[in-house]
TISEMI-553359 format. One record per residue (C-alpha): residue number from 1; residue in one letter; x, y, z. Coordinates in Angstrom, 2 decimals. Layout:
<nodes>
num:NUM	residu:A	east:X	north:Y	up:Z;
...
</nodes>
This chain:
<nodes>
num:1	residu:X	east:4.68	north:35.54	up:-9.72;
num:2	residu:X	east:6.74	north:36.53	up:-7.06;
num:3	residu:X	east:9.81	north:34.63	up:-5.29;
num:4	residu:X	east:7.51	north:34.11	up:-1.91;
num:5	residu:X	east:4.52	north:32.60	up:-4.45;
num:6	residu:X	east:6.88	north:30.42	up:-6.17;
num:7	residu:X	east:8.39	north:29.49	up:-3.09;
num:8	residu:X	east:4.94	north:28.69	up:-1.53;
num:9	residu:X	east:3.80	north:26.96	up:-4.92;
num:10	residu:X	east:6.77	north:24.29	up:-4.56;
num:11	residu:X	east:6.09	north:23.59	up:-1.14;
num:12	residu:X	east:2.48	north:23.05	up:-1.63;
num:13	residu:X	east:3.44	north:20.85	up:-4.95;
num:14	residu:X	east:5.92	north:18.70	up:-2.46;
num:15	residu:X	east:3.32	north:18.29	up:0.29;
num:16	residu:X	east:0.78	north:16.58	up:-1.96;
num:17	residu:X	east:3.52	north:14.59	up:-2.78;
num:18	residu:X	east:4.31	north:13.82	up:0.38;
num:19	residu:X	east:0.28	north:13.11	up:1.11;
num:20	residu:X	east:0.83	north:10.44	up:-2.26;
num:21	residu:X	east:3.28	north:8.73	up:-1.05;
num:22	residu:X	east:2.51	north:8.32	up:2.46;
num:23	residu:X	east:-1.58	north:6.82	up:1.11;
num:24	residu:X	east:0.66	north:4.25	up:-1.00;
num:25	residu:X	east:2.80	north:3.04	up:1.92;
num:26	residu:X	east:-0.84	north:2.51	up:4.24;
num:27	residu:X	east:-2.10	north:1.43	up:0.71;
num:28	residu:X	east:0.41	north:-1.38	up:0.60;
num:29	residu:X	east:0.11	north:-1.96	up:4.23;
num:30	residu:X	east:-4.36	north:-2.59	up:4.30;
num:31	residu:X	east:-3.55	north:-4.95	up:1.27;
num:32	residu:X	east:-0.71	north:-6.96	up:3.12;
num:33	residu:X	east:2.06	north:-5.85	up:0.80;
num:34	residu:X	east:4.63	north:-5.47	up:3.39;
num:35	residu:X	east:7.79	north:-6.60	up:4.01;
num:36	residu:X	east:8.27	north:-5.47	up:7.72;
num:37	residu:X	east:10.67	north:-2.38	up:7.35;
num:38	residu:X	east:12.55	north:-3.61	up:4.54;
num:39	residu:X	east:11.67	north:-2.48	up:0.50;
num:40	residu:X	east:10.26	north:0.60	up:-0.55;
num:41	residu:X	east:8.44	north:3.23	up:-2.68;
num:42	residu:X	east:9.72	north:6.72	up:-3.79;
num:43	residu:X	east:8.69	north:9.22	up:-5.56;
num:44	residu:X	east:10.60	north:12.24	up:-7.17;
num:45	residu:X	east:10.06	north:15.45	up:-5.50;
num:46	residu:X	east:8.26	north:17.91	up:-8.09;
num:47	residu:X	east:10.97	north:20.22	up:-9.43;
num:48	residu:X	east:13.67	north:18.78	up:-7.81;
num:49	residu:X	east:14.56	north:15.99	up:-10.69;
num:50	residu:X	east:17.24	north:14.95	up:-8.57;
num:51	residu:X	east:15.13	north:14.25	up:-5.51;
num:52	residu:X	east:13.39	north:11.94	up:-3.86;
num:53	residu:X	east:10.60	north:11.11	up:-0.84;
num:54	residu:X	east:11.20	north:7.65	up:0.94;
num:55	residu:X	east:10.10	north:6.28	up:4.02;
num:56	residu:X	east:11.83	north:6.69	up:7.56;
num:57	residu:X	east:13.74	north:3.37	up:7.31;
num:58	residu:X	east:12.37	north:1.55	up:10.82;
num:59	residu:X	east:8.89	north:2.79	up:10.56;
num:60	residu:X	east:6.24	north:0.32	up:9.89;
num:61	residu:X	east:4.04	north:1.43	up:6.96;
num:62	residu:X	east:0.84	north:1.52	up:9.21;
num:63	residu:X	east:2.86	north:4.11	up:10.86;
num:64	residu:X	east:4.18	north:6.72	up:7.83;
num:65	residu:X	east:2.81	north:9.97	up:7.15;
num:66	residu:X	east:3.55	north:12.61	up:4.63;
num:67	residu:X	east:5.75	north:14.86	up:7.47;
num:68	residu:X	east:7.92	north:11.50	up:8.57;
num:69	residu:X	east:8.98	north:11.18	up:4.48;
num:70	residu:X	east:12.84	north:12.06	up:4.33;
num:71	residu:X	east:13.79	north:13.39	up:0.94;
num:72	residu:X	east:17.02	north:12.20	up:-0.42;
num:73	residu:X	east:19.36	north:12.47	up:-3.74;
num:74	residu:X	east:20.32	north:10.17	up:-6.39;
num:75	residu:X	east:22.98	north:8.39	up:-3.49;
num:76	residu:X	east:20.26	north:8.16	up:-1.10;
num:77	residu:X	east:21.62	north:10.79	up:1.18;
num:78	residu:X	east:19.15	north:13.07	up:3.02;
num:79	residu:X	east:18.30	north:16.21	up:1.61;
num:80	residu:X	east:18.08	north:19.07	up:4.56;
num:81	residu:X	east:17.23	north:18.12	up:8.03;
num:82	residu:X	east:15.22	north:15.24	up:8.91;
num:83	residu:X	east:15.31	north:13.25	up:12.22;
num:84	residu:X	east:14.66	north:10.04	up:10.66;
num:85	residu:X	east:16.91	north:7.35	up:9.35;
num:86	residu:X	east:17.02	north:6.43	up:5.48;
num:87	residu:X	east:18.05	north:2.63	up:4.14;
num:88	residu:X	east:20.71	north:4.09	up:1.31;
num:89	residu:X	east:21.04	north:0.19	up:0.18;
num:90	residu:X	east:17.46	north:-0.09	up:-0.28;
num:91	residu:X	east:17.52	north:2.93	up:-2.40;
num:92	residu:X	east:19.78	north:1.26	up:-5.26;
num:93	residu:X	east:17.11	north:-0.11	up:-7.30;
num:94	residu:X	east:14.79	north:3.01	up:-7.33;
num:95	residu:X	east:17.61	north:5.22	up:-7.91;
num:96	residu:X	east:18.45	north:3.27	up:-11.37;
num:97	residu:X	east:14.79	north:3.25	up:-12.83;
num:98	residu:X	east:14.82	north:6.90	up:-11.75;
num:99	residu:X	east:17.54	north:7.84	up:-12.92;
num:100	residu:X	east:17.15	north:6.11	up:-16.62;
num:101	residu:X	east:13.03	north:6.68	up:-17.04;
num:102	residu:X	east:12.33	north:10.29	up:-16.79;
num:103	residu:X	east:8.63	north:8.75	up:-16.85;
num:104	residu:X	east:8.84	north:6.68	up:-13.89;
num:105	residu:X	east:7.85	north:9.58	up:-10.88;
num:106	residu:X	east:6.94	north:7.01	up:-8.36;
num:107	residu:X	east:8.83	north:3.22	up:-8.24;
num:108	residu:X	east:7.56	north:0.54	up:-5.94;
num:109	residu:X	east:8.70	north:-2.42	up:-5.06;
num:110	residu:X	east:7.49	north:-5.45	up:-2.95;
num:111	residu:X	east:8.29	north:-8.70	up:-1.69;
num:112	residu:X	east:4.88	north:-10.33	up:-1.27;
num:113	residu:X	east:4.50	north:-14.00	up:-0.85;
num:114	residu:X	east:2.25	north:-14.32	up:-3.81;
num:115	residu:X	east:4.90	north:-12.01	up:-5.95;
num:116	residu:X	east:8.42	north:-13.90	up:-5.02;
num:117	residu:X	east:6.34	north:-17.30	up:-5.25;
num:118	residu:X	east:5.81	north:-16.60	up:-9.08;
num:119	residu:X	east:9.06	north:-14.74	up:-9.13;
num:120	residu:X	east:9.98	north:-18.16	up:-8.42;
num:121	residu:X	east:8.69	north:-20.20	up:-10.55;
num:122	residu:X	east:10.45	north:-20.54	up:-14.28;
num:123	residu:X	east:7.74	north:-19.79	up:-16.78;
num:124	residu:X	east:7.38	north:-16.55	up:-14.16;
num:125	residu:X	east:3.78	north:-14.69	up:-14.60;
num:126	residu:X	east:1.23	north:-17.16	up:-16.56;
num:127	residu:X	east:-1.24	north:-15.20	up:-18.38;
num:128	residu:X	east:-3.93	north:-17.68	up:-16.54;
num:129	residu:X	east:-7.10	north:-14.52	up:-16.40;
num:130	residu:X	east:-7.71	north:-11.36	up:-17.74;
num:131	residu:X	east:-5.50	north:-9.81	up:-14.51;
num:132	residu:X	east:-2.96	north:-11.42	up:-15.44;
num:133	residu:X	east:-3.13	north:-10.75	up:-19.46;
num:134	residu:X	east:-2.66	north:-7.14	up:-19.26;
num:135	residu:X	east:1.05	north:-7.48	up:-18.36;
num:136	residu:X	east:1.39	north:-10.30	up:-21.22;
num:137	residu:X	east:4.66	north:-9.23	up:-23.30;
num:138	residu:X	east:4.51	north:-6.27	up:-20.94;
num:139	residu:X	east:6.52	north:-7.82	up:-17.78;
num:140	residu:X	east:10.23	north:-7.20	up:-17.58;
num:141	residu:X	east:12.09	north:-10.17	up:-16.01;
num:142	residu:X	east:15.21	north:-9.80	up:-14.64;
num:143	residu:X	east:17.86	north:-12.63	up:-13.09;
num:144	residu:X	east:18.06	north:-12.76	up:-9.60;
num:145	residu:X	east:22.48	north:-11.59	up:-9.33;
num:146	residu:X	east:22.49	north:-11.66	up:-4.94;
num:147	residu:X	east:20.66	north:-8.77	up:-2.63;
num:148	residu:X	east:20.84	north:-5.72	up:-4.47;
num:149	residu:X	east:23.53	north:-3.79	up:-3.00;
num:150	residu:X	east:26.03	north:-4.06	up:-5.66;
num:151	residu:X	east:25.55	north:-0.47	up:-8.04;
num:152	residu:X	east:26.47	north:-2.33	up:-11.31;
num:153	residu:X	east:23.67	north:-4.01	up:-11.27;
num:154	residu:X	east:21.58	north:-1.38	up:-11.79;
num:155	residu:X	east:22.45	north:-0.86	up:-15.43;
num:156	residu:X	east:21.27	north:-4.68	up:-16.13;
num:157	residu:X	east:17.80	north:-3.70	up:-13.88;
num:158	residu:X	east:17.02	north:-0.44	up:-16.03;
num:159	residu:X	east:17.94	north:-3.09	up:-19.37;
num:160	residu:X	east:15.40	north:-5.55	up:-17.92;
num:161	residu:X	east:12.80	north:-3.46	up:-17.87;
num:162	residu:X	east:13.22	north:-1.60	up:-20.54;
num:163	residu:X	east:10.02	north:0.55	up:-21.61;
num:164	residu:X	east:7.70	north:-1.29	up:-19.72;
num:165	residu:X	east:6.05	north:-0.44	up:-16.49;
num:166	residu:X	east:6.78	north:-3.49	up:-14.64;
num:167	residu:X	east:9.27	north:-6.38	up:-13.80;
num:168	residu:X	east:9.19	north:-9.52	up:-12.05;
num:169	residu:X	east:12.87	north:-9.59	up:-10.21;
num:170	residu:X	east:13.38	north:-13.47	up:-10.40;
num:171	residu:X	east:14.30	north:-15.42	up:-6.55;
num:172	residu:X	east:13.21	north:-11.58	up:-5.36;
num:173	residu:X	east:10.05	north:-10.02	up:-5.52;
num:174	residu:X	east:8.26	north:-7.38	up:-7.92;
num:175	residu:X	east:8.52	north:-4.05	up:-8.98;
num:176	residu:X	east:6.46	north:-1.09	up:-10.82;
num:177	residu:X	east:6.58	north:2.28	up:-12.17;
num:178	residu:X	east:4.47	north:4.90	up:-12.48;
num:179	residu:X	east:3.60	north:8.65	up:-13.91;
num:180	residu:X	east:2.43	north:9.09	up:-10.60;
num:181	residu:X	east:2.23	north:7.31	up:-7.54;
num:182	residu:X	east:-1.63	north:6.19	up:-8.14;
num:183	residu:X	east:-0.31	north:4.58	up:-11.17;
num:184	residu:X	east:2.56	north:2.94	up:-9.56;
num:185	residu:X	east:-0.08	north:1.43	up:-7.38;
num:186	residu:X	east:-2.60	north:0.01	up:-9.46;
num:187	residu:X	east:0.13	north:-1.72	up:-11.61;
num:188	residu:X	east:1.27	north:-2.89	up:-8.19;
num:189	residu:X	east:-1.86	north:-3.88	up:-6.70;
num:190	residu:X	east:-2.98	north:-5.86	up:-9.89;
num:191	residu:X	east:0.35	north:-7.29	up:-10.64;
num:192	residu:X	east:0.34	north:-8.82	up:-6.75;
num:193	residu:X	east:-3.32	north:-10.22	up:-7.80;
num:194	residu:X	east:-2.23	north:-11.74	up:-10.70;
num:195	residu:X	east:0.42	north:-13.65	up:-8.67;
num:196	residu:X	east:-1.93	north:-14.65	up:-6.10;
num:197	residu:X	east:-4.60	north:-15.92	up:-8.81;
num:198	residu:X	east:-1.57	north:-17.77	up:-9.96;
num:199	residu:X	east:-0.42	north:-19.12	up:-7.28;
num:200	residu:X	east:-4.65	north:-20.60	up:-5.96;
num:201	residu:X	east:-4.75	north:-21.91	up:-9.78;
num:202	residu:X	east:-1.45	north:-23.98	up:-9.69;
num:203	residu:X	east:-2.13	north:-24.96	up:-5.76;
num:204	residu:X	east:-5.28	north:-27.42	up:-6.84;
num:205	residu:X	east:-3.22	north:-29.65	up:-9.12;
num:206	residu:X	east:-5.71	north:-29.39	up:-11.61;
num:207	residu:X	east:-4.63	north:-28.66	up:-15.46;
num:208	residu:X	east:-4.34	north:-24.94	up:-16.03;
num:209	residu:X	east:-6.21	north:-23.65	up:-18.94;
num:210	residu:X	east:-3.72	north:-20.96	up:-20.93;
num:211	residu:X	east:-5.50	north:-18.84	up:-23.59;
num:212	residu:X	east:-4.32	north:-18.86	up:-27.13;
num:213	residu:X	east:-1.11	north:-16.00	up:-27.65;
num:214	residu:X	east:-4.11	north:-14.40	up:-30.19;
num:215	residu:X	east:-5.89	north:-13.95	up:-27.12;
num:216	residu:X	east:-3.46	north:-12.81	up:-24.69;
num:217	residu:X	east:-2.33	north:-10.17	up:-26.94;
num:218	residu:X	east:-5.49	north:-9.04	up:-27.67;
num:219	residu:X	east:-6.72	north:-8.66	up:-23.85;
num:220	residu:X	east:-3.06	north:-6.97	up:-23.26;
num:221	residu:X	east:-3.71	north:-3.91	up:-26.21;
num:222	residu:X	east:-6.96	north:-3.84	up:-24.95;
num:223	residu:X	east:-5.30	north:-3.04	up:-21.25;
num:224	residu:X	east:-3.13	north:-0.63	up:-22.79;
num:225	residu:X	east:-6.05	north:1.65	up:-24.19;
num:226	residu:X	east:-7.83	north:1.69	up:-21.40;
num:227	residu:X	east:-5.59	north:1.24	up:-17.99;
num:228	residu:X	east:-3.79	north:3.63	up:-18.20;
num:229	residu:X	east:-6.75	north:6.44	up:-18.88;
num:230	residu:X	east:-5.33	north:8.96	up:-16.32;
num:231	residu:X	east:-9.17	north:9.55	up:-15.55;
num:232	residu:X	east:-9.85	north:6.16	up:-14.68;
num:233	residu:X	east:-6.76	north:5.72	up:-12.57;
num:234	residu:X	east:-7.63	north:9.04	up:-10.78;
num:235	residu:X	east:-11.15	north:7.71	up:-10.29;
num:236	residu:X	east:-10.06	north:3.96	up:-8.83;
num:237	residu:X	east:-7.15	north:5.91	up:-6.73;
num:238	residu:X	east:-9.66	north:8.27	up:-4.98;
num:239	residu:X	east:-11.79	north:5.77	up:-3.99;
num:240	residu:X	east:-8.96	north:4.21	up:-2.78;
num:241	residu:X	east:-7.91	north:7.70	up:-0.58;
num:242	residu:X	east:-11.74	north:7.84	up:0.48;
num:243	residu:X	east:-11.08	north:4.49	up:2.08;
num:244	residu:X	east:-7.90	north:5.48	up:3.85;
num:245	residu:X	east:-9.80	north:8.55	up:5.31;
num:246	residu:X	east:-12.48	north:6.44	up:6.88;
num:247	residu:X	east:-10.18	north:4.16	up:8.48;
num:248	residu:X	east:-7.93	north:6.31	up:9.73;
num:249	residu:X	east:-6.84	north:9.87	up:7.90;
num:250	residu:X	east:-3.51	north:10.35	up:9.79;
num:251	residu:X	east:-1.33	north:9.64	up:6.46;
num:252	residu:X	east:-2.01	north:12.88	up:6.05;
num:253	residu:X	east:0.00	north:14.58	up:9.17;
</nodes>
């Protein structure tokens, strides 16, 4: 292969990155996942292990597509030229599960009313349905220490979470990780629906029925042989994309 068709081979590999990325930010948007401006999701830029796509900080997600990404290092400093403003602050949390989990591609994180609600709440995620069960002894937790601005924290973040592929930042919000950015989001999207289910159960008053820790577990392994089938993630995320493209395909500019 020559220098030009490696050169073009990276380029295209980035690009459908940059198409990912910019379908999980109007993703998060259709399913009212925002926060405004403010958090983010990033993915690392394929072959460049020390770089990452982020959204134009200012932009509403309704608004991103895969040209307006800005790619940025390990400080959150952009990477060649890019008109568009970056939130380097906003990167700190990303940039430590990045850094420490070679696995995690794509990081998102969210401040949803459903997900700080039950971030809120002491006894955190309740394994109340079957939604909720496959994150049972599979959610991270980690204390809420002040906005996350301080870089010291991050070591305590990565400790949190640990192997697992998600975490419930306590006082904060929520936060997954993914192979890829279609797994990133279905953690994300069913995490969030967990915390909403949550949140409708505990809102009647009524006694909430917990299954047995037998139970949990078992629902939780059977989660783990099946939901993360790259086949079936590929399947629910292009339905997902087909969605997108009826609606309105300019994520893809």
């Amino acid at each position: 292969m020559s220098i030009a068709e490696r050169s073009t081979k990276a380029v295209s590999a980035e690009w459908r990155q940059r198409v990912e990325l910019a379908a999980c930010y109007r993703l998060l948007a259709h399913y009212r996942m925002t926060d405004l401006i403010y958090t983010h999701s990033t993915v690392r830029v394929p072959g460049e292990p020390e770089h990452f796509l982020i959204n134009p900080y200012g932009w509403r997600w309704e608004e991103i597509t895969a040209s307006s990404l800005v790619k940025i290092d390990t400080r959150g400093e952009k990477v060649g030229a890019s008109p568009h403003r970056v939130n380097p602050a906003g990167f700190t949390i990303h940039s430590a599960v990045h850094m420490a989990r070679h696995d995690a591609a794509c990081v998102i994180h969210t401040h949803t009313r459903a997900g700080m609600a039950v971030a809120s709440l002491k006894e955190g995620l309740l394994p109340l349905n079957q939604i909720a069960m496959q994150f049972y002894g599979r959610l991270g937790v980690h204390d809420y220490e002040g906005v996350a601005l301080d870089l010291d924290e991050r070591q305590r973040i990565v400790a949190d979470l640990g192997a697992k592929r998600a975490l419930l930042l306590r006082n904060h919000g929520l936060l997954t990780v993914g192979r890829n950015v279609a797994e990133a989001f279905q953690l994300m999207y069913y995490l969030n629906l967990a915390c909403e289910v949550q949140i409708a159960a505990q809102s009647t008053g009524a006694e909430l029925a917990l299954p047995s820790r037998e139970v949990c577990e078992k629902v939780a392994r059977q989660y783990d042989e099946t939901n993360f089938d790259e086949g079936e993630i590929e399947l629910e995320w292009a339905a997902h994309l087909r969605m997108l493209d009826a609606i309105d395909p300019s994520y893809r500019d």
